[in-house]
C-alpha positions in Angstrom: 11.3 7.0 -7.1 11.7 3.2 -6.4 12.2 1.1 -3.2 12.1 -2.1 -1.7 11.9 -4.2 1.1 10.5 -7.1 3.4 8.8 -8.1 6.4 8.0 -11.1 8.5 4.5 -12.0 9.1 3.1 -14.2 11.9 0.5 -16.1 10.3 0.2 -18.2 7.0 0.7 -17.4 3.6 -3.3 -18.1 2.9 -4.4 -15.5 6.4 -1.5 -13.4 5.2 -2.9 -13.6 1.1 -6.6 -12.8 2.8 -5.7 -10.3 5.0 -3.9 -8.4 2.8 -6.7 -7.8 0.3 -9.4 -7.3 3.0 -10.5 -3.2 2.2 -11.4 -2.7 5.8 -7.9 -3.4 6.5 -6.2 -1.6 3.3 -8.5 1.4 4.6 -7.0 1.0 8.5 -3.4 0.9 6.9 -3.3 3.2 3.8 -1.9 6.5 5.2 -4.4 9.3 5.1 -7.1 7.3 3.9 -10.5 8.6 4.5 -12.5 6.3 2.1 -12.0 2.6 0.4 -15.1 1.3 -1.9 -14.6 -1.3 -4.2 -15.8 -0.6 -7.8 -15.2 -3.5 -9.3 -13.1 -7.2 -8.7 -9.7 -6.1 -7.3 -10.3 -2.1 -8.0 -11.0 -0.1 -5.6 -11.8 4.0 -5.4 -10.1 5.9 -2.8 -9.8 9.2 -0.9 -6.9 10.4 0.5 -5.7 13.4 2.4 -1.7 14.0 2.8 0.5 16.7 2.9 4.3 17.1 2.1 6.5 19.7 3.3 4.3 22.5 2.1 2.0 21.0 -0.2 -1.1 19.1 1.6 -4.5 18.5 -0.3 -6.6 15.5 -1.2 -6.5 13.1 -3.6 -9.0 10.9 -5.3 -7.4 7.9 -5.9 -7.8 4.4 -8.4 -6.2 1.4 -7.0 -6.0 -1.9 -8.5 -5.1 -5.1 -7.8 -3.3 -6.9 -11.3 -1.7 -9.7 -11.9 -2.6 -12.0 -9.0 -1.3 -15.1 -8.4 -3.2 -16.3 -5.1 -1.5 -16.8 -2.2 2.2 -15.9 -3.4 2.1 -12.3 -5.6 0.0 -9.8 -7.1 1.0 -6.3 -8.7 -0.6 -2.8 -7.1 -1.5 -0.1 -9.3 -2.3 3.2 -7.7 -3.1 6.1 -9.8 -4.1 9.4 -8.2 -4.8 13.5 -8.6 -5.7 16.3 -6.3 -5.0 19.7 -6.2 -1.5 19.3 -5.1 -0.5 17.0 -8.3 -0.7 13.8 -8.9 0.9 10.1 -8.5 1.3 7.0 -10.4 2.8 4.4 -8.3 3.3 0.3 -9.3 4.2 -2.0 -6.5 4.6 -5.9 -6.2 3.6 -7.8 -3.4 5.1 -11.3 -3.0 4.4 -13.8 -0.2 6.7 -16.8 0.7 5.6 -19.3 3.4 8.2 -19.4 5.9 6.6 -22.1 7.9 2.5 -22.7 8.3 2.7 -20.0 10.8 5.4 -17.6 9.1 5.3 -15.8 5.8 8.1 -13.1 4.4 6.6 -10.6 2.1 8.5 -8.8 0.2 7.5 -5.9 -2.2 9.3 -3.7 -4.7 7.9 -0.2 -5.9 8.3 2.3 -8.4 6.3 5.6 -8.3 6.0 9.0 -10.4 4.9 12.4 -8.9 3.9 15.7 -11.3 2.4 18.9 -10.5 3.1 21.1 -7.1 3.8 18.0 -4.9 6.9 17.2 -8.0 8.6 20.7 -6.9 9.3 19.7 -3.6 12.7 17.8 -4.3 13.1 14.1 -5.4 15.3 13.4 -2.1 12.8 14.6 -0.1 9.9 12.8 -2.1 11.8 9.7 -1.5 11.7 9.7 2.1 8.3 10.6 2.3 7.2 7.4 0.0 9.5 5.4 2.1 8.0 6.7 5.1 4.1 5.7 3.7 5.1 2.5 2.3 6.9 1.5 6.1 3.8 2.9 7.8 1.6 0.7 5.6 3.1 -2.5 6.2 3.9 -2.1 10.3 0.2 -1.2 10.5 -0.3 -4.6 8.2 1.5 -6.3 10.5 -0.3 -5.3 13.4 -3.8 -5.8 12.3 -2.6 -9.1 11.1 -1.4 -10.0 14.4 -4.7 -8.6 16.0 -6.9 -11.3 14.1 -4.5 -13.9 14.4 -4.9 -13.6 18.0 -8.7 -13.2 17.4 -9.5 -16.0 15.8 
């Protein structure tokens, strides 16, 4: 599976860059996500608990940040397993300052399912990851928005 896409972003690209690796915020916006510790610079340990079609369970869950380029791009690594299966997922983030008070992020992804949670159907796998990567970023955009106006 693989997607794509962009939003706009009412702040900076430097509040957008910081913002976007805060883990109280990546916790708030990760679908499902019931714990975020970092275990090192740019890795962090997850759990998450999500269900498709049929198949719901837990998953423990390495994510890491690669590749960074501050404020403009860095590479996500997420690599997970529970008893429904398991994912290996590789996005790239890139920021582009708009203005000093815009930014346009785009990101591209490409992810890999196996065990139960593969047997559900590849179309219907599709939407779901489309469906957590969207809710991901319009909660990112919102708790941007909600410290810009903050600070």
């Amino acid at each position: 599976m693989n997607g794509k896409g962009y939003l706009t972003l009412d702040a900076g690209i430097e509040r957008s860059w910081e913002v976007l690796l805060d883990p109280d915020v990546l916790q708030r916006c990760i679908m499902g996500c019931e714990k975020l510790d970092q275990i090192d610079d740019n890795k962090y340990e997850a759990e998450l608990s999500m269900g498709i079609a049929a198949v719901k369970g837990k998953y423990s869950s390495i994510i890491e940040l690669t590749d960074m380029e501050k404020p403009s791009h860095y590479k996500l690594i997420v690599k997970g397993e529970g008893g429904p299966g398991n994912v290996e997922a590789v996005g790239n983030i890139d920021l582009i300052a708009v203005d000093e008070t815009t930014t346009t992020l785009n990101y591209t992804y490409e992810a890999e399912v196996g065990g139960k949670v593969a047997m559900v159907g590849q179309r219907m796998l599709g939407g779901v990851a489309k469906l957590i990567i969207q809710d991901f970023f319009k909660k990112f955009k919102k708790e941007l928005t909600r410290i810009e106006q903050n600070t």
